[in-house]
ROVEXRO-742566 format. One record per residue: residue in one letter; x, y negated, z negated of N, C-alpha, C in turn. Coordinates in nm, 4 decimals. Each point is the difference from the previous one (the first is absolute). Last residue first. Example, Ala and Ser with C-alpha at 12.3 -4.5 7.8 and 13.67 -1.06 7.14 Angstrom:
BEGIN
+------+----------+----------+----------+----------+----------+----------+----------+----------+----------+
| type |    neast |   nnorth |      nup |   caeast |  canorth |     caup |    ceast |   cnorth |      cup |
+------+----------+----------+----------+----------+----------+----------+----------+----------+----------+
|    s |   1.2850 |   0.2250 |  -0.7080 |   0.0820 |  -0.1190 |  -0.0060 |  -0.0770 |  -0.1090 |  -0.0730 |
|    a |   0.0290 |   0.5720 |   0.0070 |  -0.0890 |  -0.1190 |   0.0000 |   0.0900 |  -0.1200 |   0.0000 |
+------+----------+----------+----------+----------+----------+----------+----------+----------+----------+
end
This chain:
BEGIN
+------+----------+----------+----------+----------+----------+----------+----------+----------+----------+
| type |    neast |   nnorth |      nup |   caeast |  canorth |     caup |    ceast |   cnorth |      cup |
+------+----------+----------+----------+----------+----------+----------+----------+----------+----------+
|    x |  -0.3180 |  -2.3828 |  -1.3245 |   0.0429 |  -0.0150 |  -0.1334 |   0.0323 |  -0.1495 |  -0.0039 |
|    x |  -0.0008 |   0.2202 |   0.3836 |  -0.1538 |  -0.0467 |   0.0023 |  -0.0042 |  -0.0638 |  -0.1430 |
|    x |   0.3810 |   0.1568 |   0.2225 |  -0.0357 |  -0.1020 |   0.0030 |  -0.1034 |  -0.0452 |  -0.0478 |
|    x |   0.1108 |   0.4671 |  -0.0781 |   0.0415 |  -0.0930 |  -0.0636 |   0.0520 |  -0.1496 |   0.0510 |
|    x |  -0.1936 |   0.3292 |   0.2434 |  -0.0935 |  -0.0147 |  -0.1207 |   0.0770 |  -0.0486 |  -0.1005 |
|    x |   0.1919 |  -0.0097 |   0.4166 |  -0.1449 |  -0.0500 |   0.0425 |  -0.0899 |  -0.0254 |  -0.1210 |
|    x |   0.4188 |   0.2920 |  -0.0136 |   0.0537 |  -0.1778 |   0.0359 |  -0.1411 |  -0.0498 |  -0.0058 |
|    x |  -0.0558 |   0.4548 |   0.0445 |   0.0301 |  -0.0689 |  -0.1663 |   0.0345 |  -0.1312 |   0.0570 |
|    x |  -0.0669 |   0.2044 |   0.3647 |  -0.1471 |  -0.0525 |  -0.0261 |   0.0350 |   0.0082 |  -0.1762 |
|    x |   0.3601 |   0.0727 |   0.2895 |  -0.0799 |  -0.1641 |   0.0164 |  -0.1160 |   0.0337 |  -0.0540 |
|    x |   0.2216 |   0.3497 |  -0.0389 |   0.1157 |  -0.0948 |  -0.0860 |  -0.0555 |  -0.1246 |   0.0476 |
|    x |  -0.2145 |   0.3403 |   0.1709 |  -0.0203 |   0.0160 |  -0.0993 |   0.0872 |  -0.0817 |  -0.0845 |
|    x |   0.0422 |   0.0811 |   0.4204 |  -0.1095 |  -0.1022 |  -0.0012 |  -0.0051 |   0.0183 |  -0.1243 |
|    x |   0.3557 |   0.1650 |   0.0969 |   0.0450 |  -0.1598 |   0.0250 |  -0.1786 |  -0.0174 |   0.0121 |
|    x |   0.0832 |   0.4575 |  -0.0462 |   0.0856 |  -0.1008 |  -0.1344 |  -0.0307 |  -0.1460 |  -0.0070 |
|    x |  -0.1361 |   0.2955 |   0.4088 |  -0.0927 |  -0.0117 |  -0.1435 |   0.0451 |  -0.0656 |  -0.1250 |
|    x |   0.2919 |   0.0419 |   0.3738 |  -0.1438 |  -0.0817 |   0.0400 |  -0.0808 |  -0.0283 |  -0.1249 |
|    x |   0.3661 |   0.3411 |  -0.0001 |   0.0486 |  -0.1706 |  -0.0388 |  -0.1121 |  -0.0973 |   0.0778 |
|    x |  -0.1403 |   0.4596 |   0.0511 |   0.0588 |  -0.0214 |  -0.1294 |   0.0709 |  -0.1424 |  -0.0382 |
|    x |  -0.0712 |   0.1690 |   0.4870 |  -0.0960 |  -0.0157 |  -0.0758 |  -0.0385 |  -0.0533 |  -0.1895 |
|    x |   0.4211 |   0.0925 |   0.2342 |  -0.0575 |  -0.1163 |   0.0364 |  -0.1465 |  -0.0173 |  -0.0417 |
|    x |   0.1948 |   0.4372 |  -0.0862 |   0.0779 |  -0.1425 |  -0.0418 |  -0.0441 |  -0.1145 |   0.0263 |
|    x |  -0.1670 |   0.3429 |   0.1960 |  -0.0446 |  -0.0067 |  -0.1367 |   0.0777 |  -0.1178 |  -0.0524 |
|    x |   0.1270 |   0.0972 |   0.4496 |  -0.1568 |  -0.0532 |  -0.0261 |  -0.0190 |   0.0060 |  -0.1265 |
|    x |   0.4112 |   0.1905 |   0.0316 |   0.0190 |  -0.1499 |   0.0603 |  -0.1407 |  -0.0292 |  -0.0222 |
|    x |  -0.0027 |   0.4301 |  -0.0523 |   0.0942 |  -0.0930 |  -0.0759 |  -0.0058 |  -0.1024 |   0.0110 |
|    x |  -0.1345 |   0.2388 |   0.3740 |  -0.1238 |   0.0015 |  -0.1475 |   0.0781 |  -0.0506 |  -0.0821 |
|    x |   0.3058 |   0.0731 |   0.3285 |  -0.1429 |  -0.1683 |   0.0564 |  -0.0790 |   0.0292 |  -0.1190 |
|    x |   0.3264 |   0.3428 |  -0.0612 |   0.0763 |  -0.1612 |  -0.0597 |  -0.1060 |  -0.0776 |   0.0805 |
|    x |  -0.2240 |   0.4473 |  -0.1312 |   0.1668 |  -0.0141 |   0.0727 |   0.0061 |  -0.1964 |  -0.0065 |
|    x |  -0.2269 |   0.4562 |  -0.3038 |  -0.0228 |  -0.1452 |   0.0120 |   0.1046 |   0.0020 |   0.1102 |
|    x |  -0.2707 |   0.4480 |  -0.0952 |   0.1360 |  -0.0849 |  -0.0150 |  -0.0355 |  -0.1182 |   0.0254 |
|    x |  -0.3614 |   0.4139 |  -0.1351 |   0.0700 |  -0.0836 |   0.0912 |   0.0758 |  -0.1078 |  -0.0277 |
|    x |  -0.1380 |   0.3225 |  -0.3136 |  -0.0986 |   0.0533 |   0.1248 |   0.0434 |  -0.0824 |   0.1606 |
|    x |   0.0747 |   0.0101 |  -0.5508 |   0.0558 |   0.0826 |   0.1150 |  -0.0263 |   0.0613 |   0.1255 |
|    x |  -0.1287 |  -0.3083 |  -0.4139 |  -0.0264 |   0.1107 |   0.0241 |   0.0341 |   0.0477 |   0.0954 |
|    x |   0.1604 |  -0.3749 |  -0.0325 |  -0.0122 |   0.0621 |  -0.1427 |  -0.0440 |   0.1924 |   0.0033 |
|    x |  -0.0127 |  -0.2948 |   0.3879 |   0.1064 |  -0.0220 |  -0.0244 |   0.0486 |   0.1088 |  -0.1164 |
|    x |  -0.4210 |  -0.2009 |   0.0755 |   0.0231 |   0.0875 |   0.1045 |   0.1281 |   0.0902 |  -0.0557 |
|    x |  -0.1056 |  -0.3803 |  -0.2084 |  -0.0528 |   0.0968 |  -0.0503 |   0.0288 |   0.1413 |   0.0360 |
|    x |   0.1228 |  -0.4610 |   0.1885 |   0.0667 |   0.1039 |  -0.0447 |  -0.0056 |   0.0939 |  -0.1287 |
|    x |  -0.2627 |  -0.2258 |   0.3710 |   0.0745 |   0.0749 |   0.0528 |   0.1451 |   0.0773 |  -0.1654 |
|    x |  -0.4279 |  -0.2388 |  -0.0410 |   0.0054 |   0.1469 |   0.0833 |   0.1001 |   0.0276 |   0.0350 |
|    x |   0.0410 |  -0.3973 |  -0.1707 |  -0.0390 |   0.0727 |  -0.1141 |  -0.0587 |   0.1460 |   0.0711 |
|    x |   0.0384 |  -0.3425 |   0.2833 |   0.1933 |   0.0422 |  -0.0462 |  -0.0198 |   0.0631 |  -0.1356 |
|    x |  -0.3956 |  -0.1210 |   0.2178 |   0.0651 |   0.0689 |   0.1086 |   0.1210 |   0.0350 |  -0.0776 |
|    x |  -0.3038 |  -0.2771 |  -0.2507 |  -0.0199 |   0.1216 |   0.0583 |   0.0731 |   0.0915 |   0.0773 |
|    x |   0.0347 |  -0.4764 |  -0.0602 |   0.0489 |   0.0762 |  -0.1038 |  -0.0357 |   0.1823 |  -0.0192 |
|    x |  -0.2759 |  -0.4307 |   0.2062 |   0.1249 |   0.0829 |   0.1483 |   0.1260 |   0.1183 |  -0.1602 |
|    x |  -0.3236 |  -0.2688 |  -0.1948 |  -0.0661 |   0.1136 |   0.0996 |   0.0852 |   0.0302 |   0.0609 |
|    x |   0.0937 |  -0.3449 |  -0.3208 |   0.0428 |   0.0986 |  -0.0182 |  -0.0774 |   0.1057 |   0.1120 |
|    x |  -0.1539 |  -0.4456 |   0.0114 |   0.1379 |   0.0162 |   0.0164 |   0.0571 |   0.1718 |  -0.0158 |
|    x |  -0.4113 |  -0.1149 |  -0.1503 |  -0.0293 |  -0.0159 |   0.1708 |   0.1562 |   0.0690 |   0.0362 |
|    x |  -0.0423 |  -0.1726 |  -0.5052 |  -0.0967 |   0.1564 |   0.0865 |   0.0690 |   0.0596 |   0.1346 |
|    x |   0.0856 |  -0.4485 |  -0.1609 |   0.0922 |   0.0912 |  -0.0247 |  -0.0366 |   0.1496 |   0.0257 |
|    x |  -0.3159 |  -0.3593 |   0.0468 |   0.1210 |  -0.0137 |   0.1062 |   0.1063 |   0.0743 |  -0.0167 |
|    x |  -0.4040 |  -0.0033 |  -0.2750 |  -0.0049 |   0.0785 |   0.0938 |   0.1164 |  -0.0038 |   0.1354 |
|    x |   0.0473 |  -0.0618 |  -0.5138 |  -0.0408 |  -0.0892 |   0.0610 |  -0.0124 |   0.0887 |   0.1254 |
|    x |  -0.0148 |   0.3524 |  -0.4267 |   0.0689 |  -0.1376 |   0.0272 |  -0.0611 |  -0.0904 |   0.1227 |
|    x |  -0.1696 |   0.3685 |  -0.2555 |   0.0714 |  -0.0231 |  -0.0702 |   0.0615 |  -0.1631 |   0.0613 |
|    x |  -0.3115 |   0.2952 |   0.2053 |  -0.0846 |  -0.0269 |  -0.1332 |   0.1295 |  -0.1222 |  -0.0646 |
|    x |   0.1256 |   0.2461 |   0.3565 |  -0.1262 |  -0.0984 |   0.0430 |  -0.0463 |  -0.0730 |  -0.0963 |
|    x |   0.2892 |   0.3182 |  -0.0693 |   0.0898 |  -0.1000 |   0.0670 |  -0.0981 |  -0.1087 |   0.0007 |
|    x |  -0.1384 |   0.4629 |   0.0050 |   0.0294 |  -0.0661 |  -0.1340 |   0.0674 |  -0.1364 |  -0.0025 |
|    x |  -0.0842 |   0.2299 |   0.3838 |  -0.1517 |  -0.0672 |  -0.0571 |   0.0110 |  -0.0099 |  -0.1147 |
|    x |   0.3905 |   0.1393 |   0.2384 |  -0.0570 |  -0.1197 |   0.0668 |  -0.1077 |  -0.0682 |  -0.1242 |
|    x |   0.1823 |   0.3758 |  -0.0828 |   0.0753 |  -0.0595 |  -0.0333 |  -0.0522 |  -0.1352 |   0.0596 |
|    x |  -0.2225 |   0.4024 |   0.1401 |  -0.0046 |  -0.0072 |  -0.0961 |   0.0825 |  -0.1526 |  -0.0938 |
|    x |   0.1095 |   0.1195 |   0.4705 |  -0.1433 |  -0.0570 |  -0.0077 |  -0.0553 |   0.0108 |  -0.1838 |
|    x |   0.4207 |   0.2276 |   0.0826 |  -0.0028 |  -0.1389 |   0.0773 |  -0.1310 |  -0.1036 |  -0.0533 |
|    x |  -0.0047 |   0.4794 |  -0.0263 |   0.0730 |  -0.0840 |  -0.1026 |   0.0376 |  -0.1623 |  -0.0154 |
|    x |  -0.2106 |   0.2951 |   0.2845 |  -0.0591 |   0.0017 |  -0.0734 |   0.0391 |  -0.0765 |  -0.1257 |
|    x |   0.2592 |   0.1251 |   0.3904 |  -0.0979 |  -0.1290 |   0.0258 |  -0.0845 |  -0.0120 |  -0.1175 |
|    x |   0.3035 |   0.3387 |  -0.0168 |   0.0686 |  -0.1181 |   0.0138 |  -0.0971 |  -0.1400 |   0.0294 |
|    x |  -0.1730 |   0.4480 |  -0.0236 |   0.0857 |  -0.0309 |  -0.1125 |   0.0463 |  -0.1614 |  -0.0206 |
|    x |  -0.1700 |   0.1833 |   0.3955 |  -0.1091 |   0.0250 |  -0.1368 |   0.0723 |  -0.0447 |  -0.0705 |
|    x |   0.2193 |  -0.0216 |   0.3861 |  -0.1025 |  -0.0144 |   0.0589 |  -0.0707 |  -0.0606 |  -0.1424 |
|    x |   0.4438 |   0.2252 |   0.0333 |  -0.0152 |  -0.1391 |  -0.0105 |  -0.1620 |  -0.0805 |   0.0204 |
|    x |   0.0305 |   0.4990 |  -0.0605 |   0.0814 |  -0.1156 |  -0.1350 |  -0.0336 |  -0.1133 |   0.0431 |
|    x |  -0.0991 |   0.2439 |   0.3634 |  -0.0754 |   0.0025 |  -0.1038 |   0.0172 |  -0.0777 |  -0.1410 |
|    x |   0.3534 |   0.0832 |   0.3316 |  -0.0982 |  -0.0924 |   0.0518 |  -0.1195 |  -0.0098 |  -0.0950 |
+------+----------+----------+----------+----------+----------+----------+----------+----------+----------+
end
């Protein structure tokens, strides 16, 4: 719990506010829920708790969310072209 608490959020939130600097804030935003399936399989890594197939399934889905805004917001910047 600690791991996931410090570590994992720290990291999170670190990545955010570089993100900030770096790219459009709609892709930012997007990636937040990205947190959870990056705890979980850190978790995972370090051996501290198992993934079972609904956390699977949620990362997954979470993950082809983020693809598909990020594959519209290039479509978006190369309309703008």
């Amino acid at each position: 719990l600690i791991y996931a608490v410090f570590i994992s959020s720290a990291m999170c939130y670190g990545l955010i506010t570089w993100l900030n600097k770096h790219m459009p804030s709609s892709v930012v935003t997007s990636f937040w829920p990205f947190q959870v399936p990056v705890a979980l399989v850190l978790s995972k890594i370090v051996g501290l708790d198992g993934i079972n197939v609904l956390q699977g399934i949620g990362g997954l889905t979470i993950a082809s969310g983020l693809v598909l805004v990020s594959a519209a917001e290039i479509q978006r910047e190369h309309m703008k072209l």
